[in-house]
C-alpha positions in Angstrom: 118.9 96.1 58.7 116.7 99.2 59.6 114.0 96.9 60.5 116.8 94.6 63.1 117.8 97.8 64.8 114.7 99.3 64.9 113.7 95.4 66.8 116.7 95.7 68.7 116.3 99.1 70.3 112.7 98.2 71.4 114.1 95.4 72.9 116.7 97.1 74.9 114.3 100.1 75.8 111.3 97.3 77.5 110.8 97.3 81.1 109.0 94.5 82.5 107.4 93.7 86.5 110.1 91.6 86.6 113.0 93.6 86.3 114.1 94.0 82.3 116.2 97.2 81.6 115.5 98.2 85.3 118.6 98.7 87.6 117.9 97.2 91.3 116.6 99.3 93.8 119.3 101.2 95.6 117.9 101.3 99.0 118.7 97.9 99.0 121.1 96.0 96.6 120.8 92.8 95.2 122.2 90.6 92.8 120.3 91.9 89.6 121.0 90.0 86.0 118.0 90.2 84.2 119.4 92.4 81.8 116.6 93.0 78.3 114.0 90.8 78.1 113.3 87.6 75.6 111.6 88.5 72.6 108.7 86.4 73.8 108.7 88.9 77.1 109.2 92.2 75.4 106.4 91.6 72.2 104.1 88.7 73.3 103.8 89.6 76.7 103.1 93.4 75.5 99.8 95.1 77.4 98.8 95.9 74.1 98.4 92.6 73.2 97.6 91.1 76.0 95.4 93.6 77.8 92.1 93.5 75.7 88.9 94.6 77.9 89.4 95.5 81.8 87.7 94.0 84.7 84.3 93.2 84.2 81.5 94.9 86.0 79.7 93.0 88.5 76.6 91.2 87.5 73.2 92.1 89.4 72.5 89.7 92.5 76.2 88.4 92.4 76.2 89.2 96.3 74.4 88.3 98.9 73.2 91.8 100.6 70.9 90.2 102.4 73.1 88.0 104.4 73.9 89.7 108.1 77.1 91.8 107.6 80.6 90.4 109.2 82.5 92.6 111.5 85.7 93.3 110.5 88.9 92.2 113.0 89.8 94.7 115.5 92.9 95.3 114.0 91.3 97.0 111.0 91.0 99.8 113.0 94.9 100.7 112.4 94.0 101.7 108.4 92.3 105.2 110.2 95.6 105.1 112.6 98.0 104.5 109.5 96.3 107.0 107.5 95.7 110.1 110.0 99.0 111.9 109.7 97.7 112.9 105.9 94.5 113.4 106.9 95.8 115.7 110.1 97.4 117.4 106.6 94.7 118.1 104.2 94.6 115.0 102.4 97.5 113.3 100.1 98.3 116.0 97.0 100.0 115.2 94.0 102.8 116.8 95.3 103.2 114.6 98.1 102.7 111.6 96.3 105.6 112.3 93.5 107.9 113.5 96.2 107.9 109.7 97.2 109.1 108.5 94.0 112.8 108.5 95.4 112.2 105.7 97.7 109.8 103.9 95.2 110.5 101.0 92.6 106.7 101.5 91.2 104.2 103.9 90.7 100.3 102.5 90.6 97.5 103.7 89.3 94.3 102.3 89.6 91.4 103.9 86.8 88.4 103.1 84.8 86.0 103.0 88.2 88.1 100.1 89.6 88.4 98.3 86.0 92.2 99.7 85.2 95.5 99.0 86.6 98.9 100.8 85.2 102.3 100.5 86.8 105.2 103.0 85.9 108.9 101.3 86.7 111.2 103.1 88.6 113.9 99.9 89.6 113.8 96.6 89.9 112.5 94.7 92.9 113.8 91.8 94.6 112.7 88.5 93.0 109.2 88.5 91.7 107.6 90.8 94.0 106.5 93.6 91.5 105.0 90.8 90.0 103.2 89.7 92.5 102.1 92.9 94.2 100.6 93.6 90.5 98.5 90.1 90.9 97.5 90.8 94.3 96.3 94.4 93.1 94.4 92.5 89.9 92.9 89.5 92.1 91.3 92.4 94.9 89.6 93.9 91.4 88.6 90.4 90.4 87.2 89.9 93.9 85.3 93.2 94.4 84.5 94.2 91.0 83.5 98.2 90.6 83.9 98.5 94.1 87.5 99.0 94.3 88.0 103.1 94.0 90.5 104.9 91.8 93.8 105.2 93.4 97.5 106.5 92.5 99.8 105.1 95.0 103.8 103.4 95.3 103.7 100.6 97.4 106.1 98.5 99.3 106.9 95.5 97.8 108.8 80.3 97.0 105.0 80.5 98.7 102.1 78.9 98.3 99.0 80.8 98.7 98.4 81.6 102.6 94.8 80.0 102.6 96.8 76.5 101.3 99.9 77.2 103.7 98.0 77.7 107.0 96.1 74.6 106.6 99.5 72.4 105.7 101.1 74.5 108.7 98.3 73.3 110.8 98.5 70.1 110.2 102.2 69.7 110.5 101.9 71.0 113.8 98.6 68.5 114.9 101.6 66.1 114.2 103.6 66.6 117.3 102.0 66.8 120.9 103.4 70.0 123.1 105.0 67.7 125.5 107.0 66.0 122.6 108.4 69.0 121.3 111.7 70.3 121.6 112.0 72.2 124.4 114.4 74.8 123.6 113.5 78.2 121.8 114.5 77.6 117.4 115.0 80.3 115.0 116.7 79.2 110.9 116.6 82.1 108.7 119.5 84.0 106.6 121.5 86.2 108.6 123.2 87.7 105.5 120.6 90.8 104.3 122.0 93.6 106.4 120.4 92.7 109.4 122.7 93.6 112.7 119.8 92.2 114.6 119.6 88.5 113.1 124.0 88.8 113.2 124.0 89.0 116.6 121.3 86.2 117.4 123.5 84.4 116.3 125.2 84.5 119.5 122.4 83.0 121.4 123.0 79.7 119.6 123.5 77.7 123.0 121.1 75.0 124.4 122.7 75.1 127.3 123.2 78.6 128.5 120.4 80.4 126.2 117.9 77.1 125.8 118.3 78.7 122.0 119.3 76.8 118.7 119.8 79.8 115.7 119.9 77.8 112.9 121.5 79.7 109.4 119.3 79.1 105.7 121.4 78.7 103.5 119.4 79.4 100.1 121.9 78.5 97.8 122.0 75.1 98.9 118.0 74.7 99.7 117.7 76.0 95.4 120.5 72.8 94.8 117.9 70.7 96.7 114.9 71.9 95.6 113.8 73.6 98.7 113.8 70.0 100.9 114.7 71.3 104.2 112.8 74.5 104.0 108.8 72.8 104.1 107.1 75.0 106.7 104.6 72.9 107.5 107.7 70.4 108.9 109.1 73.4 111.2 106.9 72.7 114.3 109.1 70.6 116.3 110.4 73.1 118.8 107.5 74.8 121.9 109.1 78.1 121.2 109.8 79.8 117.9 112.1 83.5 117.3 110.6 85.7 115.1 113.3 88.2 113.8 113.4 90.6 111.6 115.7 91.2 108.8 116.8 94.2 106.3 112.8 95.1 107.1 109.6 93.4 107.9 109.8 89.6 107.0 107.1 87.6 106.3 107.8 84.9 108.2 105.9 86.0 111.2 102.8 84.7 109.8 104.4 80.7 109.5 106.1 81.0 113.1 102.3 82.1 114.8 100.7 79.3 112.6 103.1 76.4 114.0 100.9 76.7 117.7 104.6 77.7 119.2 104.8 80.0 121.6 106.1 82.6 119.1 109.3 84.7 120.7 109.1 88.3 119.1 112.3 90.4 119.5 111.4 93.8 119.4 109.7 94.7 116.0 110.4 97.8 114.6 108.0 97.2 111.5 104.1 96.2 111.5 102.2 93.9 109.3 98.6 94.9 108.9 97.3 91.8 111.4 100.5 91.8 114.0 97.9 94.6 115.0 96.0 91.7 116.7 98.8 90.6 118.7 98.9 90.8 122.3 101.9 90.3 124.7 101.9 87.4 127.1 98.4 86.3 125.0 99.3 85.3 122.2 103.0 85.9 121.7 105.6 86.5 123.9 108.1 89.6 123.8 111.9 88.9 123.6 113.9 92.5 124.2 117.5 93.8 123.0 117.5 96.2 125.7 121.0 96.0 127.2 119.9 97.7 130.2 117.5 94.7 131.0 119.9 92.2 130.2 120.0 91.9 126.6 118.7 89.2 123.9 120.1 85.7 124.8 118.7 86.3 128.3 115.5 87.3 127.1 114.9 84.3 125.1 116.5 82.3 128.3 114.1 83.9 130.7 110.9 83.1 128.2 112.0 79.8 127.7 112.3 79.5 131.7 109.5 80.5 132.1 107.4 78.1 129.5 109.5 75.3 130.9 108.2 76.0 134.4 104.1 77.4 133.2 103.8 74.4 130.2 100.0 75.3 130.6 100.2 78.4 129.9 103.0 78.4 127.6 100.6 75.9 125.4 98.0 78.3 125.6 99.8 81.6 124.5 100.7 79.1 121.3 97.7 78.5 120.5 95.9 81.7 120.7 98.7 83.0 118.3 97.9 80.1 116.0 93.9 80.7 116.6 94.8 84.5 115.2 96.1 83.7 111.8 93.0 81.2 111.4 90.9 84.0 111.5 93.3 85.3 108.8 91.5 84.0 105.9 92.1 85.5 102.1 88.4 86.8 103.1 90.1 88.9 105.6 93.3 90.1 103.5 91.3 91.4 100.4 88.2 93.2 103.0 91.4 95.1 104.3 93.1 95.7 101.2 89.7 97.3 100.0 89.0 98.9 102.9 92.8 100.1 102.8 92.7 101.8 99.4 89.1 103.0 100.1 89.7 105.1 103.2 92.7 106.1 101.4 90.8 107.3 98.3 89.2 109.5 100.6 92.2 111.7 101.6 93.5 111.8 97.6 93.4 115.4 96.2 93.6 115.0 92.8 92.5 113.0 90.4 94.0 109.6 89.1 95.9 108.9 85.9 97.8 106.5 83.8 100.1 108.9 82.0 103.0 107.3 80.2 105.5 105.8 80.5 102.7 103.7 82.6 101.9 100.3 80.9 98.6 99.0 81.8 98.8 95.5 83.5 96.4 92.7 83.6 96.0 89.0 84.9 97.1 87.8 80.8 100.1 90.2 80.7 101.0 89.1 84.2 101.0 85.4 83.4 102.8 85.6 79.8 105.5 87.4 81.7 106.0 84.7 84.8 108.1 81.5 84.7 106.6 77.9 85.0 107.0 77.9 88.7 105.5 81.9 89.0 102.8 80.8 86.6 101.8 77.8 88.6 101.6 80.1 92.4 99.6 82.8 90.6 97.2 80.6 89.1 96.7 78.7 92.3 96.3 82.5 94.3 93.6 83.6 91.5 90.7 84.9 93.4 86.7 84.7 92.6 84.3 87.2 92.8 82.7 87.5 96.2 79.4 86.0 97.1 79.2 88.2 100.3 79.6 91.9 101.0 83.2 93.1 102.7 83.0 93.0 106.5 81.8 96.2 107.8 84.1 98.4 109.8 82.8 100.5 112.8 82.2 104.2 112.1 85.0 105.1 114.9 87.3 102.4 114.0 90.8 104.0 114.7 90.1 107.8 115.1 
């Protein structure tokens, strides 16, 4: 009896990436029922167990350093940008880094010259994203083995891998000719995550007055389906696409450039690390809420107007968008995640650790932990090590 209570209370007490004994985040609620994990999860899937030797070292002559170095995107130049307030500070202190923990679900260390990762759980995220955020940490150590520096950070946290996406994206949109699109501006996401914004495009569902058709996702019944209506390399039909944003940033920005649309942005309060590289009237177009200047529904009117009556250019301006996230190849996400946690590195001012109640995490843990469908998108998104050095940033690059 000792011994079932003793199990019991070890059960109860395990916290997993994906949510066990973890109460959601709340900055932003969700519907939360993972409760304690299987047995399977809490013991099987235990780091001890599972977490046996860290990242390799590289081997000698496993790059090419003799190949002529790639330049890295312009917009790599906003990690110095991102990163000068702390520098402008003397440097990021432990102090300033534990004073974040109240609007963090993780903590994440990286240790052993590159080799280690340990996460300490605060709450649970939405869906699988710890999970995922920990694979994408562990696949950039795969990828640049040793040369990924020792870090203590809390990061913000139904895809297939982007490399896979773009090119079915692509192709879905090679399908229809701009002339035989739909010639109205389209926008189908879920309205329902505490987003005034996305509430009150709703409003602008009128072909007639606003040349706009807001379509509501409704996720309950896409999961009943098995996600038929929802293919993203089938949602190129229309020459002008709304990117909105939701509770936050939304990832969808990325799918909406990649359709060759003349992508509609409404004012973005939040930046993904390659909207960096997007240019108004070059290869998006700005939508505003500004009241003052007419408000929403007449912006997207006036850009639709304007498409209708410059289809050349309007092509154009779609295509460049489309010609941006090309260049965003899994090449160019892990150069700036390394680059990221490198320059970043450089303004830490003390020294890394993976003090408990940290639990180290690796690509074994991760995968005894994920469900069928996880399993299969993380195995598919499992990176190699590189064959070429990371693209080289210029010495003034953001300052």
């Amino acid at each position: 009896m000792a011994c079932v209570r003793a199990y019991d209370a070890a059960v109860s007490r395990t916290t997993t990436l994906l949510g066990h004994n973890l109460e959601p985040t709340p900055w932003h609620l969700f519907k939360h029922d993972k409760g304690r994990p299987p047995a399977r999860a809490a013991f099987r899937c235990a780091p001890s167990l599972t977490c046996r030797s860290p990242v390799a070292q590289p081997a000698p002559g496993t790059t090419n350093a003799s190949a002529a170095p790639r330049r890295c995107p312009a917009y790599f130049g906003a990690i110095r940008r991102d990163l000068a307030p702390w520098r402008r500070g003397g440097g990021v202190t432990r102090a300033l880094l534990d004073a974040a923990q109240r609007r963090a679900s993780m903590r994440v260390a990286i240790t052993g010259g590159g080799r280690r990762l340990h996460v300490e759980l605060y709450y649970a995220c939405v869906q699988s994203r710890a999970l995922f955020t920990a694979w994408s940490l562990l696949q950039l150590m795969r990828r640049y083995p040793g040369r990924v520096p020792d870090v203590e950070l809390m990061p913000e946290t139904n895809i297939e891998p982007w490399s896979k996406e773009f090119r079915d994206i692509k192709e879905g949109a090679k399908a229809i000719k701009w002339q035989d699109r739909v010639a109205t501006a389209y926008w189908k996401g879920n309205p329902d995550v505490a987003s005034p914004l996305r509430v009150a495009l709703l409003n602008c569902n009128d072909t007639n007055m606003w040349h706009a058709e807001i379509m509501r996702q409704n996720w309950d019944e896409e999961v009943k389906s098995g996600y038929h209506n929802s293919k993203l390399s089938s949602q190129c039909t229309h020459r002008y696409k709304i990117y909105a944003e939701g509770f936050a940033w939304s990832v969808s920005l990325k799918y909406i450039l990649s359709c060759g649309s003349m992508a509609l942005v409404i004012d973005p309060q939040y930046e993904d690390f390659f909207s960096r590289g997007l240019r108004p009237e070059v290869n998006f177009w700005p939508v505003h809420i500004d009241v003052a200047a007419g408000g929403m529904c007449e912006s997207i009117r006036d850009a639709v107007e304007w498409g209708e009556a410059h289809p050349a250019e309007a092509e154009a301006v779609g295509r460049r968008g489309q010609r941006l996230m090309e260049e965003l190849d899994m090449d160019a996400v892990y150069d700036y995640m390394l680059h990221l946690l490198t320059e970043y590195a450089r303004l830490m001012r003390f020294r890394p650790a993976e003090a408990p109640p940290a639990q180290e995490v690796c690509e074994a843990s991760v995968l005894c932990l994920a469900g069928e469908k996880q399993r299969r998108f993380l195995e598919a998104s499992a990176a190699s090590p590189a064959v070429s050095e990371p693209c080289v940033m210029p010495p003034d690059a953001g300052e």
